[in-house]
FIGU-99825 format. One record per atom (N, C-alpha, C, O): residue in one letter; x, y, z. Coordinates in steps of 0.001 Angstrom, whole numbers, plus 500000, padded with zeros to 6 digits. Each point is the difference from the previous one (the first is absolute). Last residue first. Example, Ala and Ser with C-alpha at 12.3 -4.5 7.8 and 13.67 -1.06 7.14 Angstrom:
residues 2
s512850497750507080;s500820501190500060;s499230501090500730;s500509501108500169;a499781493172499761;a499110501190500000;a500900501200500000;a501036499981500665;
end
This chain:
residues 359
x468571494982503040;x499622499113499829;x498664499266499097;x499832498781500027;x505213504621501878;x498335500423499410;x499624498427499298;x500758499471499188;x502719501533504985;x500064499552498701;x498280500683499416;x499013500393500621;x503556502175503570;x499290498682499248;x500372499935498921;x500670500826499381;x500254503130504336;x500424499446499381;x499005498713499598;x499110499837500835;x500195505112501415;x499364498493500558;x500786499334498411;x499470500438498979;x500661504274503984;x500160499713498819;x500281498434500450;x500594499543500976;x496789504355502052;x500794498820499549;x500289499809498425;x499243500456499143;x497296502484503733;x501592500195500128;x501322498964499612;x501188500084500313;x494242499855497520;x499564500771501068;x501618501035500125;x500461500957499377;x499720495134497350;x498918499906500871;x499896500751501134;x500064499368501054;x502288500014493569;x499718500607501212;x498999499734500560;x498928500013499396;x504042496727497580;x498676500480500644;x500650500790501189;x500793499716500898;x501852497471495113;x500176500612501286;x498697501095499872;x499886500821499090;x501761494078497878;x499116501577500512;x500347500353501371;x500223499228500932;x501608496765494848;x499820501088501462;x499186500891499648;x499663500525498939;x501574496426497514;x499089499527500782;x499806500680501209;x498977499754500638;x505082500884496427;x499776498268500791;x498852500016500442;x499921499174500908;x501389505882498864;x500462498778499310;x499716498501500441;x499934499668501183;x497084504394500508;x501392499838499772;x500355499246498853;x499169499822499110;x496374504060502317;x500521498481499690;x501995499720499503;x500749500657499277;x495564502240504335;x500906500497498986;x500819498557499818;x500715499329500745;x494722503314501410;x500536499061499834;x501094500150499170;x499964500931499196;x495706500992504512;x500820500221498936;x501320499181499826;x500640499752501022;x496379500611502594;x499482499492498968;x500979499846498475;x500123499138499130;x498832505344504071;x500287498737500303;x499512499251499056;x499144500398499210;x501935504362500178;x499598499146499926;x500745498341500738;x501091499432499946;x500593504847499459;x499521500572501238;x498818498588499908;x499424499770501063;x506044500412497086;x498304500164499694;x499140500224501035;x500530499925501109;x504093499244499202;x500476501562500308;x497756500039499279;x499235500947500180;x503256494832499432;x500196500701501247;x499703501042500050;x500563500427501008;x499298497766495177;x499300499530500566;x500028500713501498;x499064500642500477;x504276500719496708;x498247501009499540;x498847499148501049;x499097500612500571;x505234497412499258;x499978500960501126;x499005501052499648;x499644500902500758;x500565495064496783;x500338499553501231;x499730501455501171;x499374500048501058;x501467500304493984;x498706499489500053;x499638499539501523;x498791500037500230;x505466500749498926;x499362501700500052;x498372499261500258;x499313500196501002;x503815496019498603;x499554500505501202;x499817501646500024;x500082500587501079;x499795496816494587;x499317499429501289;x499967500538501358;x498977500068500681;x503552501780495941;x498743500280499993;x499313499083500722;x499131500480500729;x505578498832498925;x499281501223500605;x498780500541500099;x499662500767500901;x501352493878498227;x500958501183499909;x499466501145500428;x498939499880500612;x500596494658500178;x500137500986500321;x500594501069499178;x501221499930499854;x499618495478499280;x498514500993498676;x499363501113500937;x499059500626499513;x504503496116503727;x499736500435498651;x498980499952499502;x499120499250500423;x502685500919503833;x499088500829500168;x500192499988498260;x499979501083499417;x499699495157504672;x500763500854499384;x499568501316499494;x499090500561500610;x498914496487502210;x501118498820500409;x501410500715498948;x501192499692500031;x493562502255501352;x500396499110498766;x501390499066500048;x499939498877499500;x499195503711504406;x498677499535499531;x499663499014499039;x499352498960500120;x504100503969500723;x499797499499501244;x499124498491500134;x500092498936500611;x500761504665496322;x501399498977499772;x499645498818501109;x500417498843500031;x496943505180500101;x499617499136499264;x500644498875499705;x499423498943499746;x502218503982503025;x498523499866500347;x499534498475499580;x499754498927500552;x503682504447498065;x500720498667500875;x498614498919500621;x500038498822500353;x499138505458496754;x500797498454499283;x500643499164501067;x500430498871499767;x497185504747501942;x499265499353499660;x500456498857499044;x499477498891499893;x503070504123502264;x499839499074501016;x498387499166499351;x499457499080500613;x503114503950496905;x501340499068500578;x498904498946500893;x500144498778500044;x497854505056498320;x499655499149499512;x500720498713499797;x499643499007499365;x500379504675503564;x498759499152500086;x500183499288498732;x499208499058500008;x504185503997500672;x500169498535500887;x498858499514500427;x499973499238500966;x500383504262495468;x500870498903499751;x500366499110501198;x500737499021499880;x496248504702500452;x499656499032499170;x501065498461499949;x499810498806500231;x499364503460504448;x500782500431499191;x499481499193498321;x499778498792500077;x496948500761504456;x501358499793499479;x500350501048498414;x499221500515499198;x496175498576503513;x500910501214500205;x501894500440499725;x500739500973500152;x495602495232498593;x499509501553499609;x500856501369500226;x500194501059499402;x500016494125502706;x500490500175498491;x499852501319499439;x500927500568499423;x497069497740504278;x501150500174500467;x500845500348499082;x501040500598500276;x494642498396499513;x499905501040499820;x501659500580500847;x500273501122500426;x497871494379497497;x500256501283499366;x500211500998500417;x500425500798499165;x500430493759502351;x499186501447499945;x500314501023499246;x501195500226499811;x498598494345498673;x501082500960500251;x498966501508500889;x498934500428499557;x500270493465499658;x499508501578499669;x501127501139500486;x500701499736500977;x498213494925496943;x500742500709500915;x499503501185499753;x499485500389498952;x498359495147500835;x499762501349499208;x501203500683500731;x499895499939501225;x498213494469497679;x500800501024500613;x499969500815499326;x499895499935498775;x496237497150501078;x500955500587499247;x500887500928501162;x499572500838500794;x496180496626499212;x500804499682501124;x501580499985499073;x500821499086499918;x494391503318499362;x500866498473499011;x501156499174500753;x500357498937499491;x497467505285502598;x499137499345500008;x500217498710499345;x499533498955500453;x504810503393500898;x498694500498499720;x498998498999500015;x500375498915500444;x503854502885501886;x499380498704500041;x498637500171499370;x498982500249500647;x506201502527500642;x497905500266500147;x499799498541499739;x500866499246500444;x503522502888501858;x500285499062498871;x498057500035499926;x499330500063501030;x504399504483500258;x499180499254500121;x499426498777499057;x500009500175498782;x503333504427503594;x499697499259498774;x498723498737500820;x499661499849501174;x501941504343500922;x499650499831498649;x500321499480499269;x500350500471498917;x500688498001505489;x498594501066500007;x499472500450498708;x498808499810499757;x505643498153500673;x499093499188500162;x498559500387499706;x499233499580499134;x504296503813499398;x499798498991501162;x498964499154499774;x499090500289499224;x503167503926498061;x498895498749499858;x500091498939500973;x500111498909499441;x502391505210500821;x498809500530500285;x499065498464499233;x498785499885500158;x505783499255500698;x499462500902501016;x498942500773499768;x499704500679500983;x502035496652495756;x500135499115501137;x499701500795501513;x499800499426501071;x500528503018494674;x499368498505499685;x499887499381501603;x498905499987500564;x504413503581498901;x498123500267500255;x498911499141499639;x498831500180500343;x505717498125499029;x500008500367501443;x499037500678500386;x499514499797501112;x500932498544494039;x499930498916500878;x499916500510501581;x499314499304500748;x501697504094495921;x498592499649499606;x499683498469501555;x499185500041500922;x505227501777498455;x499225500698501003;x498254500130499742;x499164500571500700;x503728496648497082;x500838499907501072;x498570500830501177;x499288499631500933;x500839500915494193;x499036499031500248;x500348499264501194;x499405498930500130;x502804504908498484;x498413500246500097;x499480498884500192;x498905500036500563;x505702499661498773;x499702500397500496;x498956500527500651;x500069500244501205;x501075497873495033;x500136498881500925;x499550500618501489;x499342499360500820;x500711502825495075;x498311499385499892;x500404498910501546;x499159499395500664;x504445503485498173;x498665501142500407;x498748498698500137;x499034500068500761;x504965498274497181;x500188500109501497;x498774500882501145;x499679499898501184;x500033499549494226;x499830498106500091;x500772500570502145;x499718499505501092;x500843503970495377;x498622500248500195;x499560498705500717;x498797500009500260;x505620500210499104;x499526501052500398;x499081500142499941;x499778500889500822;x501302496165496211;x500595499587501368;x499697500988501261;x499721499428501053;x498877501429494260;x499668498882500682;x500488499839501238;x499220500051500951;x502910503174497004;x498874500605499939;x499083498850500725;x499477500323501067;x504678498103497167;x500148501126501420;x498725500251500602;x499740499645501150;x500322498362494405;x500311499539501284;x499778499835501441;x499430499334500864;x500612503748495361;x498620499010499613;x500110499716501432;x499391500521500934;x504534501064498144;x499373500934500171;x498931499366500563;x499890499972501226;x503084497424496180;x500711500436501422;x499041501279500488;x500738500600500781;x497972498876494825;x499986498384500302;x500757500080502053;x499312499569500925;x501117504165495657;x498732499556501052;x499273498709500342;x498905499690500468;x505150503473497761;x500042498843501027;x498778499955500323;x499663500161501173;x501006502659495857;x500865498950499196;x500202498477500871;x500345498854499714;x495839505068499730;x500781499721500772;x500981498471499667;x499634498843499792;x497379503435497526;x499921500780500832;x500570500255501103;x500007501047500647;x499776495836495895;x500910501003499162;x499784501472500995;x500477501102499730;x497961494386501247;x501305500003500241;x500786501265499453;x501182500307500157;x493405498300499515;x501118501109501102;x500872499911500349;x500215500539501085;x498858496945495402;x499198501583499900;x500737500624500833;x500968500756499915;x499780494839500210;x501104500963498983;x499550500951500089;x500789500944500044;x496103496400502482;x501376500228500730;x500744500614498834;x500450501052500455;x495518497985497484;x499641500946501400;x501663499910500205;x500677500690499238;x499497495579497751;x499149502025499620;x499949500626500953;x501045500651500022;x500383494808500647;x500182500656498604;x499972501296499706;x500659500835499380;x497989496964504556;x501597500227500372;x500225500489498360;x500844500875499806;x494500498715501200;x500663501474501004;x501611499658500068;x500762500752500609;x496770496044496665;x499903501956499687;x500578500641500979;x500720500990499869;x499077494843501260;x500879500319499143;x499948500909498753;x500781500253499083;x496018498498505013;x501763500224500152;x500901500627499151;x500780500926500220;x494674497919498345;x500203501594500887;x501638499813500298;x500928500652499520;x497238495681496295;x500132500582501844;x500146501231500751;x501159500348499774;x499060498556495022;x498767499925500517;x499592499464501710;x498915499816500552;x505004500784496247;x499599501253500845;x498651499953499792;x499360500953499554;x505099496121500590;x498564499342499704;x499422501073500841;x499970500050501229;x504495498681499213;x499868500269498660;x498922500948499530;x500116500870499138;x501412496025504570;x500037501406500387;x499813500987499162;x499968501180500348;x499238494298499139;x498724500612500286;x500545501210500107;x499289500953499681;x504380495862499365;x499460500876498921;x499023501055500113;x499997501035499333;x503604497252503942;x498522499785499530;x499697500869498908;x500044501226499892;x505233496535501598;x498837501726499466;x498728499456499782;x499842499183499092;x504967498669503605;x498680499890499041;x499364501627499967;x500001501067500613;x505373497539500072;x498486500417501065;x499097499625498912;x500379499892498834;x505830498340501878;x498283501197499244;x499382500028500981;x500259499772501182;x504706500948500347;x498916498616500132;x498654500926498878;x499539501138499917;x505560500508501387;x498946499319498543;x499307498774500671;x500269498800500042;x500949504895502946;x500655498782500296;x499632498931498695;x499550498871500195;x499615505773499423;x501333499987500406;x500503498373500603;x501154499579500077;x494565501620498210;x500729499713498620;x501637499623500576;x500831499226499525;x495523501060503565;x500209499044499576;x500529500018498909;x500125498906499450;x499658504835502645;x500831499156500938;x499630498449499203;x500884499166500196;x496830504195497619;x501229500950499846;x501018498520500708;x500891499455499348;x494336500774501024;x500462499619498941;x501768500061499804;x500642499134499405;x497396502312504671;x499456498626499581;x500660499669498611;x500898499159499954;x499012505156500919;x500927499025500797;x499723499240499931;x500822499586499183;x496336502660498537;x501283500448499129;x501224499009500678;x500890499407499390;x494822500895502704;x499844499071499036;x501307500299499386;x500561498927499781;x499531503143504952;x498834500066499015;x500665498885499017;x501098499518500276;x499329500814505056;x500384499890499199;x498896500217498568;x498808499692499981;x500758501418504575;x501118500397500047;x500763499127498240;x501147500254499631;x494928499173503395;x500277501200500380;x501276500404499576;x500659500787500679;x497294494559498439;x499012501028499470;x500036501337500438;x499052500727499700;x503576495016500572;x500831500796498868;x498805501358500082;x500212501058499407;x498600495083503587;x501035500844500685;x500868500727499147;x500993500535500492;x494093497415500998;x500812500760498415;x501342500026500668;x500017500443501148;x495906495904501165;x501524501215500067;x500401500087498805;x500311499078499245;x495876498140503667;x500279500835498707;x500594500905499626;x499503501104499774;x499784494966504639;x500114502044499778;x499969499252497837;x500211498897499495;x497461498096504858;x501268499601498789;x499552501716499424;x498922500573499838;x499056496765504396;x500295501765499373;x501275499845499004;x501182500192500285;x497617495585502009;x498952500300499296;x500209501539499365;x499645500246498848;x503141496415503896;x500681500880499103;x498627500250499363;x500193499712498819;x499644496495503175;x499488500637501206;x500172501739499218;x499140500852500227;x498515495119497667;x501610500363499980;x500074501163500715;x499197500904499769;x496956496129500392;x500613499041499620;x501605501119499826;x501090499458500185;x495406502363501923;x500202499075500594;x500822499154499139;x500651499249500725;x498516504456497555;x500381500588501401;x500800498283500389;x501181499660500068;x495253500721496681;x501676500766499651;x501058499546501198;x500980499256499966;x494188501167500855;x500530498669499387;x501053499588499359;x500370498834499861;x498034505817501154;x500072498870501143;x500484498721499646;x501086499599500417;x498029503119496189;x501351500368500691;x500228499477501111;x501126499661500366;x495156499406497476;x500776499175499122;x501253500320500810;x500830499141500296;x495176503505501039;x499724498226500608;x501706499356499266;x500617499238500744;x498627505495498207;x500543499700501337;x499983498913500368;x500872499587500765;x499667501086493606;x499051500309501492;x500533499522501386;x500795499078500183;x502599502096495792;x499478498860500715;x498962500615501053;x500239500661501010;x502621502412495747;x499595498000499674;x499176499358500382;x499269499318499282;x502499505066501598;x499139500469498963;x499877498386499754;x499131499668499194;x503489500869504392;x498876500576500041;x499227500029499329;x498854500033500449;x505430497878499417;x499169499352500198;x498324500761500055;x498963499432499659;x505657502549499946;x499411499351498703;x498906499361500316;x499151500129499118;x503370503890503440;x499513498764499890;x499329499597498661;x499299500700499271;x504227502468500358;x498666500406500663;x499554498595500275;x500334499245499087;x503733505002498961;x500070498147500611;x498499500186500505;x499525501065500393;x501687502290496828;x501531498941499917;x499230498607500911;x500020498780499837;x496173504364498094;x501015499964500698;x500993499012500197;x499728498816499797;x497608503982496201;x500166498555500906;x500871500155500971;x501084500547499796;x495315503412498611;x501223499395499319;x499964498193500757;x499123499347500565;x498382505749500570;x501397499428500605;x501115498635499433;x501144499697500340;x494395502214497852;x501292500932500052;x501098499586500401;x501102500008499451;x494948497723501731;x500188499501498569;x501240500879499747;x501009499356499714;x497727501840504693;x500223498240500087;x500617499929498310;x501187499755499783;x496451504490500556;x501708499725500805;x500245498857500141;x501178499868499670;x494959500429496839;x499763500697500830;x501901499889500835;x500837499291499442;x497200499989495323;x500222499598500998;x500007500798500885;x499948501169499619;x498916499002495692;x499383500714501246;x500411499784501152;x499486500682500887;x502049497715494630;x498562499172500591;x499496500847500821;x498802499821500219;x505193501867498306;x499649499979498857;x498472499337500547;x499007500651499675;x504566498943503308;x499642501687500013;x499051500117498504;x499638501168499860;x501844494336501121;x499300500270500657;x499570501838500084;x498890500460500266;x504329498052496503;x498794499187499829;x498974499995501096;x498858499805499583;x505249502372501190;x499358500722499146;x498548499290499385;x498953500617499802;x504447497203503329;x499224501332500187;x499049500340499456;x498856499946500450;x503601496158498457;x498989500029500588;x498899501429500752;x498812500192500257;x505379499963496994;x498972499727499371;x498409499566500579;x498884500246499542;x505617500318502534;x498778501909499334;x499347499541499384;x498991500685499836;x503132496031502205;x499114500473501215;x499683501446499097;x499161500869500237;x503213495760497342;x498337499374500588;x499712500757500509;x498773500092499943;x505840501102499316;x498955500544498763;x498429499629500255;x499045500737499754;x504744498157503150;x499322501589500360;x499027500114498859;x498958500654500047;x501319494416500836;x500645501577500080;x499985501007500290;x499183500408500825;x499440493453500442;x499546501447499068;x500997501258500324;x500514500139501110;x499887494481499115;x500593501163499960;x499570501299499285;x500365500599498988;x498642495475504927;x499499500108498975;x501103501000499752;x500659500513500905;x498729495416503155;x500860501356499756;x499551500802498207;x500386499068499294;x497961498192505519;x500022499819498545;x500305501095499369;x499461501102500106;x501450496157505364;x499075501195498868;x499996499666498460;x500281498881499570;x500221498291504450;x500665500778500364;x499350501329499060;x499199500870500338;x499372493583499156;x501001501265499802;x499878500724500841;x499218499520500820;x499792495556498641;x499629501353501232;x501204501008499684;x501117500174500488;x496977496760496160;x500978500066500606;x500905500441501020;x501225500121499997;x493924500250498015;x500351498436499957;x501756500040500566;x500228499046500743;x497612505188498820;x499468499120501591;x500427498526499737;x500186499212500927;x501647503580495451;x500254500918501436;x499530498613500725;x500758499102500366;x497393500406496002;x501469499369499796;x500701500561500880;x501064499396500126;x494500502516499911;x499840498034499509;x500960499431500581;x499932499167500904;x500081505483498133;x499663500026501011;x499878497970500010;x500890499252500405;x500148502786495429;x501482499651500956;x499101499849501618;x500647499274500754;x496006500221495901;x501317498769499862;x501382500825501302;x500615499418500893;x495400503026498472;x499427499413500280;x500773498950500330;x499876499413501075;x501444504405496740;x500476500124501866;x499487498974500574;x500410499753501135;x499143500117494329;x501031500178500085;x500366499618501487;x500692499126500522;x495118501453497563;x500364498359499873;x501635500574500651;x500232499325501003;x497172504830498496;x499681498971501007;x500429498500500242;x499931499417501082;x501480503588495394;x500791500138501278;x499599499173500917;x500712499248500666;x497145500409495100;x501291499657500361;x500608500276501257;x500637499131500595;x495063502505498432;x500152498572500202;x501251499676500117;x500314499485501073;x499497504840497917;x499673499666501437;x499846498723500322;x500412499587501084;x500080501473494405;x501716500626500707;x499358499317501666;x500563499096500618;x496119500307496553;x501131499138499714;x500771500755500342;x500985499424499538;x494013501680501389;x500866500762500173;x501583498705499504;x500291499581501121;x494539498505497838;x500642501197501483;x501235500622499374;x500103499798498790;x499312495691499235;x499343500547500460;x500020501295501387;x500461500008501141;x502689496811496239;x499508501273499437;x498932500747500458;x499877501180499670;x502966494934503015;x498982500239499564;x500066501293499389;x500346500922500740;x503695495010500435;x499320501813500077;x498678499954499089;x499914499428498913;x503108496617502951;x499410500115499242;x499148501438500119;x498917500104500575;x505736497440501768;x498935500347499716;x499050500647499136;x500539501053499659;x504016496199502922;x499020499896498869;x499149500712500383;x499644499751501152;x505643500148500841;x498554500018500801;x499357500478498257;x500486500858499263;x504603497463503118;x499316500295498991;x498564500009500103;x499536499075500667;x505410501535502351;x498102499202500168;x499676500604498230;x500429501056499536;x504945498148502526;x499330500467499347;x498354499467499758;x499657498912499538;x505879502235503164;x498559499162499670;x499337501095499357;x500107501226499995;x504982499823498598;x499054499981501291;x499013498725500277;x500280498969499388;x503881502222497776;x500027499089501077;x498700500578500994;x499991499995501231;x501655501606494260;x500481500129501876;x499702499828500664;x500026500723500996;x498993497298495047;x501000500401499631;x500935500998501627;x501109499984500533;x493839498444498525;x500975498855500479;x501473500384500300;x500580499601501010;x496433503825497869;x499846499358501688;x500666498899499998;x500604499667501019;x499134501542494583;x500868501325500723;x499793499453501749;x500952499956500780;x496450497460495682;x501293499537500039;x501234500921500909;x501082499586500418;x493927500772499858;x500444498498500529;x501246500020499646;x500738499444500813;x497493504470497324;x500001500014501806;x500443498497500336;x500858499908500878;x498469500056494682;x500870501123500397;x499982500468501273;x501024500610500308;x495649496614498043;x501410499235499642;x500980500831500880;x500565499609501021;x495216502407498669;x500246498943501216;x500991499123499633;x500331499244500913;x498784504321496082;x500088500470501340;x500524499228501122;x500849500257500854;x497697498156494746;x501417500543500136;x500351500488501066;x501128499754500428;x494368498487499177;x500730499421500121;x501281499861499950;x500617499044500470;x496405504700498953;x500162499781501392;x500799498847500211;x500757500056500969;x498940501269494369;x500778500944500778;x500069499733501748;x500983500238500702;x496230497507495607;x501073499313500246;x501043501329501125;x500789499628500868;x494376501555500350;x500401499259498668;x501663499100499710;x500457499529501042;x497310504028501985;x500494500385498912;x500565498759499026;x500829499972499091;x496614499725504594;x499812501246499938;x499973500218498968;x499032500370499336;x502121496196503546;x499675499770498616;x499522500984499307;x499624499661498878;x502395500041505926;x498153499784500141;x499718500112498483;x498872500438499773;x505429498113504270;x499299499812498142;x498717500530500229;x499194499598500840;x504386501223502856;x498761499982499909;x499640499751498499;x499687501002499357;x504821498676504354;x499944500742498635;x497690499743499711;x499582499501501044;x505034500706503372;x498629499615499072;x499538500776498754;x500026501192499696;x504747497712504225;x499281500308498378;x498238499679500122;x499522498929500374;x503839501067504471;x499383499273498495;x499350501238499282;x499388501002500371;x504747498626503975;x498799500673498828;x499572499319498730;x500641499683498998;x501495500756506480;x499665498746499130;x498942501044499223;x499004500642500333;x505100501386502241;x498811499890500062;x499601499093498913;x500700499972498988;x503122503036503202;x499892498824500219;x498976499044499802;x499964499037500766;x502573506061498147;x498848499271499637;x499652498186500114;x499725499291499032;x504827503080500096;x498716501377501003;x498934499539500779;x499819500315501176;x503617496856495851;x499751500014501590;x499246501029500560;x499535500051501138;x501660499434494467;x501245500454500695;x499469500222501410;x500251500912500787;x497428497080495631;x501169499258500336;x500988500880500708;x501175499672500166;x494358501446499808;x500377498570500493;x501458499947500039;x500701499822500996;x497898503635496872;x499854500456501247;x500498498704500892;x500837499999500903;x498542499782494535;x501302500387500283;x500104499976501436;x500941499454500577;x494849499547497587;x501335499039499931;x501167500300500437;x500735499194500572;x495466503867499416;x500499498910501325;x500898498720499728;x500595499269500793;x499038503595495321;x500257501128501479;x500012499081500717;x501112499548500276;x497226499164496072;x501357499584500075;x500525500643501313;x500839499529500768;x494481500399498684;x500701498721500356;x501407500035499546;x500656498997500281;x497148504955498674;x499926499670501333;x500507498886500482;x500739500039500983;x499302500642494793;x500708501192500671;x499854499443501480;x500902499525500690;x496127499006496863;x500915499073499221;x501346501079500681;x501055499427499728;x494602502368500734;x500278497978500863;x501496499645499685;x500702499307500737;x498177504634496297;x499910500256501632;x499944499008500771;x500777500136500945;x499789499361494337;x501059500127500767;x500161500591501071;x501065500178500590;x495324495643497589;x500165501380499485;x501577500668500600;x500664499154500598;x497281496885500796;x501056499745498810;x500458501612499294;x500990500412499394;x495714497874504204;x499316499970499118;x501335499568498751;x499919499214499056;x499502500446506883;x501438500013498853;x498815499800498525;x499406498922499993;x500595501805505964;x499436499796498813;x500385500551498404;x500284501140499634;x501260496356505634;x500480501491498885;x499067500164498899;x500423499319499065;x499455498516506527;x499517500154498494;x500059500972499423;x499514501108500227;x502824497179504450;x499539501197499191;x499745499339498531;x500900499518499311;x500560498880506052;x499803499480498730;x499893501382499202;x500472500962500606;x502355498769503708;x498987499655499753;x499693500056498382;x500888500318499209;x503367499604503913;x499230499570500389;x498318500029499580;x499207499387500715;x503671505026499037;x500598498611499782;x499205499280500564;x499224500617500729;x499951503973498363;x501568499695499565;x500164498313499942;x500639499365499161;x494237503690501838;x501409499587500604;x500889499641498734;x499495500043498878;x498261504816501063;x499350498345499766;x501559499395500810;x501093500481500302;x497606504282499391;x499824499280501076;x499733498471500047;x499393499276500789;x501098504831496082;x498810499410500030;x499794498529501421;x499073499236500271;x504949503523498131;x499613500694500316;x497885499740500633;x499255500620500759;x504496496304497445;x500015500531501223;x499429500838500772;x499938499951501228;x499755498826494574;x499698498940500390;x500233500473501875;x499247499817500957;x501879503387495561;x498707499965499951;x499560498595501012;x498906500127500551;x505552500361498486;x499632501068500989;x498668500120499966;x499585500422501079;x502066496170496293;x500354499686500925;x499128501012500837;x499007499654500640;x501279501153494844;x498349499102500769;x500558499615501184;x499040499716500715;x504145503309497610;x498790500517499846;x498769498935500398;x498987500276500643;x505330498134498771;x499965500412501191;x499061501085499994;x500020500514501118;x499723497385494342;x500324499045501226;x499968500546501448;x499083499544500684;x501610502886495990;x498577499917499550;x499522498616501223;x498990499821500680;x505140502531498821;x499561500414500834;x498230499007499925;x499186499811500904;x505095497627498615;x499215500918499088;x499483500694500792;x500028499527501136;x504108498206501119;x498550499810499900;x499407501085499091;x500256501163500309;
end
């Protein structure tokens, strides 16, 4: 067995997934981190490690022109070739906004789709060690806070960031398997050099996006330029970056463990509360003055869970919304207001912080 092979085995194990008897979506671009990965469970299959029904998905979104339609030849003919299944999924990306972020969103949008249409089990992606310094550093570069530091984690529900609570209910009822995971399993332990390296050793090609080309993305400044910089500072800092994530992703797991247990013992029933205003607008209201006396970094754990609470998530949240959040708290004015994203407001009223839409 390659090691590169009994390397995703011990990661597979180590992540507590089952072995046999259930489905798993591979998501397969053609590049040679998918393209690594699906030979890995091929092998894994055929030597019985791994008893498990795995489909291919591949995602067209025309991006690039005749290049996405090479993409999707080339995943249809390598999935035929070992014998996997294979979902093919269309979509049309908007330039509008952010296009790396639109893309992803259609991405997790199709394998989460192709997960619940086949009651998968999970969905397996192949990000690296290289995604997780790059993701680092692109968040240590925005300001991120220990959540953004901490990187991606190997395995996390997928469904959370998808589906409002009414849809997950409704999830529920037609496939009972509704918590379909999102699992890296090359993302603690393998970098891009292996990937590439194990599909030359079994000559299978890979595709190359050209976009990776294209240094009018942050990503790919920070894998062009920024990462050689400080490679000449550290020859491993791609295995460093990492580390540094993973270790700061156990500190943020941890605080927000014991953010949830003074959460739940000094916000009781008693402080919280549902108002009813004169528009016959629901108002939730939070107390303040239980807040005042907390630690910074676990008042404001408990004001993003607050809000997460409230809104159903917590994106075009970023840090200055909630400093703007805890100046509110800490004003000696009532009345006072602090506008969100989407049309929110959160009003101080006396001792309360009173959530709404602004109308």
């Amino acid at each position: 067995m390659h090691n590169f092979v009994r390397n995703l085995l011990t990661e597979w194990r180590k992540l507590d997934l089952p072995v046999a008897d259930e489905t798993f979506i591979a998501a397969v671009s053609g590049g040679a981190d998918s393209v690594s990965l699906m030979l890995a469970l091929h092998e894994l299959r055929k030597l019985k490690k791994l008893n498990l029904r795995f489909v291919i998905a591949h995602l067209y979104h025309n991006l690039r022109g005749d290049e996405s339609d090479l993409d999707e030849n080339f995943v249809k003919k390598l999935a035929g070739e070992f014998g996997f299944e294979l979902v093919l999924g269309k979509e049309k990306i908007t330039n509008k906004g952010n296009l790396e972020q639109n893309a992803r969103n259609a991405r997790y949008k199709f394998l989460a789709e192709t997960a619940e249409n086949l009651h998968a089990d999970g969905v397996l992606t192949a990000h690296t060690l290289n995604d997780q310094a790059e993701t680092f550093l692109s968040n240590l570069i925005r300001g991120s806070g220990l959540e953004g530091l901490g990187g991606m984690k190997p395995i996390r529900s997928l469904k959370s960031k998808l589906q409002s609570p009414k849809s997950e209910e409704q999830s529920k009822i037609q496939n009972p398997k509704s918590k379909i995971q999102l699992v890296r399993p090359l993302l603690n332990w393998a970098k891009r050099e292996d990937t590439e390296n194990f599909c030359r050793l079994n000559e299978v090609e890979f595709r190359y996006d050209t976009m990776n080309e294209d240094l009018t993305f942050n990503r790919v400044r920070i894998r062009k330029v920024l990462l050689p910089l400080l490679q000449d500072f550290n020859p491993k800092i791609i295995e460093a970056l990492a580390n540094t994530a993973s270790l700061l992703r156990e500190d943020a797991e941890f605080l927000e463990a014991a953010t949830q247990k003074i959460g739940s013992r000094q916000f009781a029933e008693s402080s919280f509360s549902k108002q009813i205003d004169s528009t016959n607008n629901d108002q939730i209201t939070l107390q303040i003055k239980d807040l005042k006396n907390l630690f910074p970094s676990m008042r404001r754990r408990i004001l993003r869970d607050w809000l997460k609470n409230q809104r159903g998530d917590l994106r075009s949240l970023d840090a200055k919304h909630i400093e703007a959040i805890e100046n509110l708290i800490f004003s000696r004015k009532s009345g006072k207001q602090v506008e969100l994203p989407n049309g929110e407001i959160l009003t101080k009223n006396k001792g309360s912080l009173i959530f709404g839409k602004n109308v």
